[in-house]
Backbone as CSV, one residue per row, in Angstrom:
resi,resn,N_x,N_y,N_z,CA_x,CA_y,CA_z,C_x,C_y,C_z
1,UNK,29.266,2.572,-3.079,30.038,3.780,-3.147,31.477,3.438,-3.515
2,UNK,31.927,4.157,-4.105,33.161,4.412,-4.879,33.759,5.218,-4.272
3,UNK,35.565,5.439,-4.981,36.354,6.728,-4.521,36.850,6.658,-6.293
4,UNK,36.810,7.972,-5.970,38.099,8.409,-7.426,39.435,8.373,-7.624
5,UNK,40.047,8.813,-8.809,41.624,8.399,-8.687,42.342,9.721,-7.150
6,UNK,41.580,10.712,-7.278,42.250,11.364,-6.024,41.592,11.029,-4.253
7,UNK,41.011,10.025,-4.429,40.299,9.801,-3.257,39.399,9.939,-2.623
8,UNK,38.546,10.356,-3.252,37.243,11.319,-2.878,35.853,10.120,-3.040
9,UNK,35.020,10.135,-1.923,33.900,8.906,-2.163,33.258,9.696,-3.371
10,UNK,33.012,8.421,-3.849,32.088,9.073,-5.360,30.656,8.526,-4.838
11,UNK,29.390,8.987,-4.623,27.993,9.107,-4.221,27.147,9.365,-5.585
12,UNK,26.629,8.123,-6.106,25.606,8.858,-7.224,23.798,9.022,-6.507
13,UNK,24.005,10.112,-6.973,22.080,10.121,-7.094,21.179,10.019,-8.549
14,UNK,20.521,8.899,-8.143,20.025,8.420,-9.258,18.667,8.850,-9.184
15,UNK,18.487,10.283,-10.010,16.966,10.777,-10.332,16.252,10.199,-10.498
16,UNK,16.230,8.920,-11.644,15.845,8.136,-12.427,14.240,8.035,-11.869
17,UNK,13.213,8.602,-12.775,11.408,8.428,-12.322,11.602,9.410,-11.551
18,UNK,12.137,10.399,-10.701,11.447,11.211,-9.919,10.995,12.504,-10.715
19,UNK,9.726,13.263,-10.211,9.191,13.813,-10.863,8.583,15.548,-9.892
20,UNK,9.407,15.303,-8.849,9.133,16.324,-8.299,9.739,16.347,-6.772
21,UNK,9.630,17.055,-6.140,10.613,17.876,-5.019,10.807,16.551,-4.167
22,UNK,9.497,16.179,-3.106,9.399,15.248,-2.078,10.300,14.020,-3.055
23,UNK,10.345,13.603,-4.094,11.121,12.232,-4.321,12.686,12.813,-4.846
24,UNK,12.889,13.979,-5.081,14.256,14.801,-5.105,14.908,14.414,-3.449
25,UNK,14.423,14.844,-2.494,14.803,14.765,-1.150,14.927,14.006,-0.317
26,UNK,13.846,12.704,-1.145,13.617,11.306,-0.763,15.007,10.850,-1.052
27,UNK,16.102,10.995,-2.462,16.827,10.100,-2.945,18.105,11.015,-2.620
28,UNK,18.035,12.212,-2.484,18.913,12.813,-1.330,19.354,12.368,-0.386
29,UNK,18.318,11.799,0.997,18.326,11.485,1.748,18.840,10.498,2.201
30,UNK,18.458,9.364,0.995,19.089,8.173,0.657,20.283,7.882,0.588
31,UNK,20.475,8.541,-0.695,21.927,8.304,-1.357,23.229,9.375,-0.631
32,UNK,23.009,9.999,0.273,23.694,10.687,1.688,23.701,9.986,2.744
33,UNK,22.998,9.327,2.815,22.621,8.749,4.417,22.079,9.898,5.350
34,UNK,21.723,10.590,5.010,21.423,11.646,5.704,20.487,11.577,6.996
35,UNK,21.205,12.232,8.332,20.156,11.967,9.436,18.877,12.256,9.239
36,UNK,18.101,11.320,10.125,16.292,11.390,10.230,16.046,13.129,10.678
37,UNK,17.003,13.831,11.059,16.388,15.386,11.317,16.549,15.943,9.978
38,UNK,16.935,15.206,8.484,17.048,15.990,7.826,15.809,16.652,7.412
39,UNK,15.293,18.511,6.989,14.223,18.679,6.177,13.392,18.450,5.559
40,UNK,14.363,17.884,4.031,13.460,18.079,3.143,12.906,18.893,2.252
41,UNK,13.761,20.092,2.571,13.272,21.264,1.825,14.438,21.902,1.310
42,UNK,14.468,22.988,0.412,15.868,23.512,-0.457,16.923,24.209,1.080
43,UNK,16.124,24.762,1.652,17.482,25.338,2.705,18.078,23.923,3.381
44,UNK,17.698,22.399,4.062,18.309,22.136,4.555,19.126,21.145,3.334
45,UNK,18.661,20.623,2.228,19.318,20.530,1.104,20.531,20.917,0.962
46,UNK,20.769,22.404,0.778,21.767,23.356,0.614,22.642,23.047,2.440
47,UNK,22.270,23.443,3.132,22.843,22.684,4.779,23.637,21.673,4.736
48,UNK,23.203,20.461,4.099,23.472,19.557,4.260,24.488,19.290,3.136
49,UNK,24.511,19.058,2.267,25.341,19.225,0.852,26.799,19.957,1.592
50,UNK,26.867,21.162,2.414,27.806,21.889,2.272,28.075,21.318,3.932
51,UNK,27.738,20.810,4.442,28.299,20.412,6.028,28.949,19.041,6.132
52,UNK,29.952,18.598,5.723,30.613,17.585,5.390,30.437,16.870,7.510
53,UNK,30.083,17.322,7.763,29.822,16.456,9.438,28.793,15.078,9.045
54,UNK,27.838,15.628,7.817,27.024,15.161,7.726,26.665,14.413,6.347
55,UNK,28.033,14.392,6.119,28.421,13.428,4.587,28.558,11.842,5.104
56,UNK,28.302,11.175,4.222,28.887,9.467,4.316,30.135,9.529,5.456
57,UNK,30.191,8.734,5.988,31.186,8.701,7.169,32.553,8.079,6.455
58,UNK,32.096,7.243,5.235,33.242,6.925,4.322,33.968,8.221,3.146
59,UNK,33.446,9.285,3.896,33.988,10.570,2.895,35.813,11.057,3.560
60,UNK,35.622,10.319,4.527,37.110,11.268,5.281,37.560,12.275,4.691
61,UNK,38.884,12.766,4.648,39.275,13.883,4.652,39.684,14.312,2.577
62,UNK,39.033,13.533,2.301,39.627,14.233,1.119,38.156,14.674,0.096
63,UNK,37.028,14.738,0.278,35.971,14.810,-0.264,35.211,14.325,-0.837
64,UNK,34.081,14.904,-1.191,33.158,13.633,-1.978,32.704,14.518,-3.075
65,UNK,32.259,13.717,-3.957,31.542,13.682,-5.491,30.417,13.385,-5.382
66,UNK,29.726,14.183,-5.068,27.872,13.691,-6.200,27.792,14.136,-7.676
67,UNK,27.592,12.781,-7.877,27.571,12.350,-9.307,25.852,12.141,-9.205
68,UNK,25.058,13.263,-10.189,23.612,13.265,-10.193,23.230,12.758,-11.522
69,UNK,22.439,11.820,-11.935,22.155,10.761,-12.566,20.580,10.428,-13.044
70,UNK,20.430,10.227,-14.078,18.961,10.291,-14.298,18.057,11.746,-14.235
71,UNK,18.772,12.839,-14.159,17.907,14.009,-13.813,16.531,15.136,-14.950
72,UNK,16.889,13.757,-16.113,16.065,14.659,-17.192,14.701,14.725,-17.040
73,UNK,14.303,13.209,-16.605,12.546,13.487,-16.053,11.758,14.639,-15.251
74,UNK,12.881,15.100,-14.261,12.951,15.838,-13.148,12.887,17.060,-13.645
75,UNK,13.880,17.240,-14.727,13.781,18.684,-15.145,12.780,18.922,-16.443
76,UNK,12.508,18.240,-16.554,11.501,18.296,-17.665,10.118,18.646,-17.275
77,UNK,9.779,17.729,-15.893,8.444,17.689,-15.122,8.243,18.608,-14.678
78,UNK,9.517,19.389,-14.380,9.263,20.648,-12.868,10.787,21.653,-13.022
79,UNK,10.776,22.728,-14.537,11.628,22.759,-14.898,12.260,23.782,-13.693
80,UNK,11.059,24.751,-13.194,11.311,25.628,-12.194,12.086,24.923,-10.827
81,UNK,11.535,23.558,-10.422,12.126,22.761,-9.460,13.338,22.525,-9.620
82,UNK,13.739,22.518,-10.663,14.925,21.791,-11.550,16.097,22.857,-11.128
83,UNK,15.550,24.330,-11.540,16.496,25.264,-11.347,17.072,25.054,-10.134
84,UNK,15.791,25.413,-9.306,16.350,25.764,-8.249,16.903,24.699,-7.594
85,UNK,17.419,23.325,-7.996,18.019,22.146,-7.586,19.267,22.526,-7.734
86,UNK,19.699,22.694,-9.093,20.781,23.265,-9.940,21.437,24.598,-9.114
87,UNK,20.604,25.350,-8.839,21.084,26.297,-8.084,21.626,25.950,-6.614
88,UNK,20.976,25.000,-5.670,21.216,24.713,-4.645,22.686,23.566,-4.848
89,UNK,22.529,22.921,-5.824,23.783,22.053,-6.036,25.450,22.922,-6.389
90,UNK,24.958,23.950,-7.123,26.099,25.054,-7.484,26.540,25.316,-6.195
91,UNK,25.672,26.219,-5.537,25.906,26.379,-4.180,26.310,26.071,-3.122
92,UNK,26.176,24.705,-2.904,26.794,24.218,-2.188,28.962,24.065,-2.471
93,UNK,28.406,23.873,-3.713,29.882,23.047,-4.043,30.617,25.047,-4.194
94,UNK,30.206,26.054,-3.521,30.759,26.826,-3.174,31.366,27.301,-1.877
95,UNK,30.369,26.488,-1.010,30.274,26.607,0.780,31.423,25.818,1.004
96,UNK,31.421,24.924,0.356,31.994,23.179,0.406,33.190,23.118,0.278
97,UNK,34.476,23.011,0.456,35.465,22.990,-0.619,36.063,21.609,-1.086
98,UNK,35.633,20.662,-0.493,35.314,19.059,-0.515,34.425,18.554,-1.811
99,UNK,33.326,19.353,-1.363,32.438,18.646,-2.350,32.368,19.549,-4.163
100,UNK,31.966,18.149,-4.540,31.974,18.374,-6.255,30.665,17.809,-6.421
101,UNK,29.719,18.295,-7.292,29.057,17.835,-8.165,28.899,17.845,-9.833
102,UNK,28.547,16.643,-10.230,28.736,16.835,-11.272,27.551,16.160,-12.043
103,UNK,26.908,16.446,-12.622,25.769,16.163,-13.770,26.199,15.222,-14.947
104,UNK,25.795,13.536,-14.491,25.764,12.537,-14.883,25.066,12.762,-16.338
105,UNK,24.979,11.045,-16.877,23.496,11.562,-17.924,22.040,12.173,-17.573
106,UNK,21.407,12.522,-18.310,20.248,12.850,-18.129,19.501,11.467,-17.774
């Protein structure tokens, strides 16, 4: 993990081969550190994304960046999944005022 020029941990998620929801949430999970109560599913997704309690502990006070990476397989495989990823990622970074995402390469 990284920070940017304004300070913010930079977090990539690397899609790369996933091809559907359970390995979306898998590398979520991952690349967050996200507690063992996390879901797994689009509502705690969206929860979690926007509850900075429950960001990298190296996020302190100035925010974090998910930088999403590899996501073309993903949307290609499961374009409907895809949306509603896209949608839950928008979303958050509305709840959030910390967090940014931003759509790496495909």
């Amino acid at each position: 993990m990284t920070h940017d020029p304004a300070g913010r941990l930079v977090v990539a998620l690397d899609l790369a081969g996933v091809t559907d929801k359970a390995a979306l949430m898998d590398r979520c999970a991952h690349a967050l550190a996200l507690p063992d109560w996390f879901g797994r599913n689009w509502d705690a997704l969206a929860d979690a994304l926007a509850d900075p309690s429950v960001w990298p502990a190296e996020t302190g006070e100035r925010g974090l960046v998910l930088e999403v990476r590899g996501w073309g397989s993903y949307a290609e495989a499961r374009p409907d999944e895809w949306a509603v990823a896209e949608e839950v990622f928008s979303e958050a970074t509305d709840r959030a005022p910390g967090l940014f995402v931003t759509m790496g390469p495909r």
